[in-house]
C-alpha positions in Angstrom: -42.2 -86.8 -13.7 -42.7 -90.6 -14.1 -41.7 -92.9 -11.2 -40.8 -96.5 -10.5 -40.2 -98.9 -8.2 -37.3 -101.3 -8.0 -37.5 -104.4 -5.9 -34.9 -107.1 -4.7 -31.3 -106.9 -3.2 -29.7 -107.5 -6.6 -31.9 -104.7 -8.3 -31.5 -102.2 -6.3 -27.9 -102.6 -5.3 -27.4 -102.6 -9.5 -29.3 -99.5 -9.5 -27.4 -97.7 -7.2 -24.2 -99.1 -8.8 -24.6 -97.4 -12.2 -25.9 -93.9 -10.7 -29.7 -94.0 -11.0 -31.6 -91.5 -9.3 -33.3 -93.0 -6.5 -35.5 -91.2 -4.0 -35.4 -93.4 -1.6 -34.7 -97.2 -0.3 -36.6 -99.4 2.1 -35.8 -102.3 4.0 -38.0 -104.8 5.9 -36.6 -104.6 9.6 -37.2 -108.6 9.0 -34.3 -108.7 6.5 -30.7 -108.4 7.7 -28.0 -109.7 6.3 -24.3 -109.3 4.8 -25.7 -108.0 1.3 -28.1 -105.9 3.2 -25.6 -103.7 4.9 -23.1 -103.7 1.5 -26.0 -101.6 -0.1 -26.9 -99.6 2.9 -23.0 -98.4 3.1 -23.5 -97.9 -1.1 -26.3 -95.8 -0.6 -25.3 -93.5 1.8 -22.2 -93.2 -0.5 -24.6 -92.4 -3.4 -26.4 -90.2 -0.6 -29.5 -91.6 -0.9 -32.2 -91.8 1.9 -32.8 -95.7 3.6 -35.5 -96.6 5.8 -35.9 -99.5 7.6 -39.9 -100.8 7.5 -41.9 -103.1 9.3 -42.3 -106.3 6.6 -46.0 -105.2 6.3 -45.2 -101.1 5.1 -43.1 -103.8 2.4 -46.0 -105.2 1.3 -48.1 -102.6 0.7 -46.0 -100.8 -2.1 -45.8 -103.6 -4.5 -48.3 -106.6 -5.0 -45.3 -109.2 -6.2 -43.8 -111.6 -3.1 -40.4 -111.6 -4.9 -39.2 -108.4 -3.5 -36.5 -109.6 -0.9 -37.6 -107.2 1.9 -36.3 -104.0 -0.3 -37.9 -102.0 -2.7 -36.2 -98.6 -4.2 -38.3 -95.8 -5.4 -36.5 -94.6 -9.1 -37.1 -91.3 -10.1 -36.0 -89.4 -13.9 -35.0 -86.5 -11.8 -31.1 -85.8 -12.5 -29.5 -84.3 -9.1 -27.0 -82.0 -10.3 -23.6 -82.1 -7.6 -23.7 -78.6 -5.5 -20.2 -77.9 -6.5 -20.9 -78.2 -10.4 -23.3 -75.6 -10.4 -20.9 -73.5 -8.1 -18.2 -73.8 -10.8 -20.8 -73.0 -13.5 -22.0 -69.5 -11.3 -18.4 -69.0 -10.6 -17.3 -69.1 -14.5 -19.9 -67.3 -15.8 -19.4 -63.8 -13.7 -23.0 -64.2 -12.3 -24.2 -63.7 -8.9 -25.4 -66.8 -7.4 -29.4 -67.0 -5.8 -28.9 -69.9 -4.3 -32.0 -71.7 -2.4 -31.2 -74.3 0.8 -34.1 -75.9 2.5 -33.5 -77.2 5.7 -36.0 -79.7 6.7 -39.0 -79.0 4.5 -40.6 -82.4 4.2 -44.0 -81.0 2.6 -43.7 -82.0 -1.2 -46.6 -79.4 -2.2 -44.2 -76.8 -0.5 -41.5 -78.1 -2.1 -43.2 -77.6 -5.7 -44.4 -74.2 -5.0 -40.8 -72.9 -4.1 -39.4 -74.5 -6.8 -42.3 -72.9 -9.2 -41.4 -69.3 -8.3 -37.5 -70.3 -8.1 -37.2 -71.3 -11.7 -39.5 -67.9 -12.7 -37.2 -66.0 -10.8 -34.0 -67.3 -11.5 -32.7 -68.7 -9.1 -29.2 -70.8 -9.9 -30.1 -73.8 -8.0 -32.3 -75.7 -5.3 -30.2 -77.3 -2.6 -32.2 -80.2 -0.9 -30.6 -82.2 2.0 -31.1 -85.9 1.9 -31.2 -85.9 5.3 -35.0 -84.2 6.7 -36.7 -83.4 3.3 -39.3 -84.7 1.1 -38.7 -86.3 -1.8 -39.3 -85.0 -5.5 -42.4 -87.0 -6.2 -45.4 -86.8 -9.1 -47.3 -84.3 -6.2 -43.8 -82.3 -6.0 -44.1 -81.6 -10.2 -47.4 -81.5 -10.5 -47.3 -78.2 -7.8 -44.2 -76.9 -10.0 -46.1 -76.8 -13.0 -43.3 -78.7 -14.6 -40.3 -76.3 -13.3 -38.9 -78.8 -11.9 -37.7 -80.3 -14.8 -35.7 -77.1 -15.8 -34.6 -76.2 -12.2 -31.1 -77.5 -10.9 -31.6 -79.5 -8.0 -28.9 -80.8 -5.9 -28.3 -83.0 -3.0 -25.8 -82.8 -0.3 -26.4 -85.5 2.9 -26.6 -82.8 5.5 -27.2 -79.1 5.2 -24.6 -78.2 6.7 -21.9 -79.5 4.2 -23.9 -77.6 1.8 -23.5 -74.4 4.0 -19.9 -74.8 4.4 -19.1 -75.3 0.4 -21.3 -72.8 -0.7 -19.1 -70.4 2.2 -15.6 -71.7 0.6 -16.8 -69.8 -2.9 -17.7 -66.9 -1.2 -21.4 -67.2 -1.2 -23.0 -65.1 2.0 -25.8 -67.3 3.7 -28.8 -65.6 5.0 -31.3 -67.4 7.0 -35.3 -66.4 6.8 -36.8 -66.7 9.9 -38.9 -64.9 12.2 -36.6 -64.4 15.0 -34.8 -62.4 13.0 -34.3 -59.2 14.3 -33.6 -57.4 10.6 -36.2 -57.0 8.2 -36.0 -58.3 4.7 -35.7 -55.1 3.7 -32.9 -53.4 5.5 -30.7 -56.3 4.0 -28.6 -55.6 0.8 -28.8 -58.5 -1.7 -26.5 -56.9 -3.8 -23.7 -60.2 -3.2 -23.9 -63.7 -4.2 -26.2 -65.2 -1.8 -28.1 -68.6 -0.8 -31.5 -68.3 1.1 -32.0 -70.5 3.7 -35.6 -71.5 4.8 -36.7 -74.0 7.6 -39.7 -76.1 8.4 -42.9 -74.1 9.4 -43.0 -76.4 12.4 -38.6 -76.6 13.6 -37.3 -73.6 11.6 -33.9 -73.8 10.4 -31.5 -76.4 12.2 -29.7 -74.7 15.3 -26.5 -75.8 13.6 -26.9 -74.1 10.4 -28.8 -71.0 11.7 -25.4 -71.1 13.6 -23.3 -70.6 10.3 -25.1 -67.9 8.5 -23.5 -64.9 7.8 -27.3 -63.0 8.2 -30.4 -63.5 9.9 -33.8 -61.7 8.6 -37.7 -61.8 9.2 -40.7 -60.4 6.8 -42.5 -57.8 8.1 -45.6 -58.6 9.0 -48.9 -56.5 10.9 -51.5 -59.0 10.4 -52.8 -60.7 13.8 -51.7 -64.1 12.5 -47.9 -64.1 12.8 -46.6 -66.5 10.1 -46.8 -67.8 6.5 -46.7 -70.7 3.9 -42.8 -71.1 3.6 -43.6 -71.4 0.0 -45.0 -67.6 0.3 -42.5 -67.1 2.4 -39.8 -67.9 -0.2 -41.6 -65.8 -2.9 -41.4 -62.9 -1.0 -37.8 -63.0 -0.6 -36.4 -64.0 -3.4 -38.7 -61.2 -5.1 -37.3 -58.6 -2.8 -33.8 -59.9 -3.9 -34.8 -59.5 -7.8 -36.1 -56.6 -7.3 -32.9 -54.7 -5.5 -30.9 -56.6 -8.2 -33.1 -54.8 -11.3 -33.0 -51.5 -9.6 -29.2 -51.5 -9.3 -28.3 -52.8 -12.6 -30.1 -49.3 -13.9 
């Protein structure tokens, strides 16, 4: 996965105009101005992260002075819309394995979920512009390249991903280790989106809120959690697994 960077107001505001994928914006606190807010309104239309820098974080990502206090980040990833791979699921009389992770900002975790999702096959990754990482070179490199065959898609918050998923009947169970129901007690037979959290928040109060199901691995070790990238294996494997066994 090859990345570039974009720099200047008229750029980057062209960028976003004809529907480049861009990971992310910044903007030099130092820099404020009409044609500064036009873009950040455009960008969160194109639902695409913005940060606002000290001039000095500006300067250390490109070596030219001609970059107007905004440089983009411009990635070859294609973000697929959430609701174009729901029609596709819907139309071709599959169950959906969907993926949503809440807050997950580690790009090598990132990579290694999407690794095992596209082996597994799983429909679709759903990452939420606001709280994760973005899909950089580290983020491939740890796929082993599946992220170039994986749908990914981006909503601004997970929750609106939650509640469209919901309005095509798709069942939301959350993986955590409050849970009180084990992994295994829980029938994946149903279209279905796993929802994982940050190893250091968990999944967002709101969206753990909106789950139809709540469930935990197993565990009788004396350390008491895992890797959400393991984490995520082991789940969707237990789904695969009582998916084969009924199809017999």
């Amino acid at each position: 996965m090859k990345e570039s960077l974009l720099y200047g107001i008229h750029a980057v505001t062209e960028a976003l105009r004809s529907g480049k994928q861009i990971e992310k914006i910044w903007i030099s606190k130092n820099t404020q101005n009409e044609r500064i807010q036009s873009l950040k309104v455009l960008a969160e239309e194109k639902k695409v992260p913005l940060q606002f820098v000290p001039q000095e974080k500006i300067a250390t990502l490109t070596t030219t002075t001609h970059h107007q206090g905004i440089i983009a980040k411009v990635s070859e990833i294609t973000y697929i819309p959430l609701e174009t791979i729901l029609i596709q699921i819907q139309q071709s009389g599959e169950r959906a394995l969907l993926l949503l992770l809440d807050g997950i900002t580690d790009v090598r975790n990132i990579g290694a979920i999407i690794r095992t999702a596209e082996c597994m096959g799983v429909h679709a990754l759903i990452l939420p512009v606001a709280g994760s990482g973005s899909l950089n070179a580290d983020a491939a490199r740890v796929s082993a390249g599946a992220v170039m065959h994986l749908p990914i898609c981006r909503e601004n918050h997970a929750l609106d991903a939650v509640y469209l998923m919901q309005s095509y009947g798709i069942k939301m169970v959350a993986c955590t280790e409050k849970a009180r129901n084990s992994l295994y007690e829980h029938d994946f037979s149903g279209p279905v989106c796993l929802i994982f959290g940050s190893e250091e928040k968990g999944i967002s109060p709101s969206v753990l809120k909106n789950t139809e199901a709540k469930i935990n691995i197993p565990m009788k070790g004396k350390i008491e959690s895992l890797n959400v990238s393991v984490s995520a294996g082991i789940v969707i494997s237990e789904v695969v697994r009582q998916r084969h066994f009924q199809s017999k």
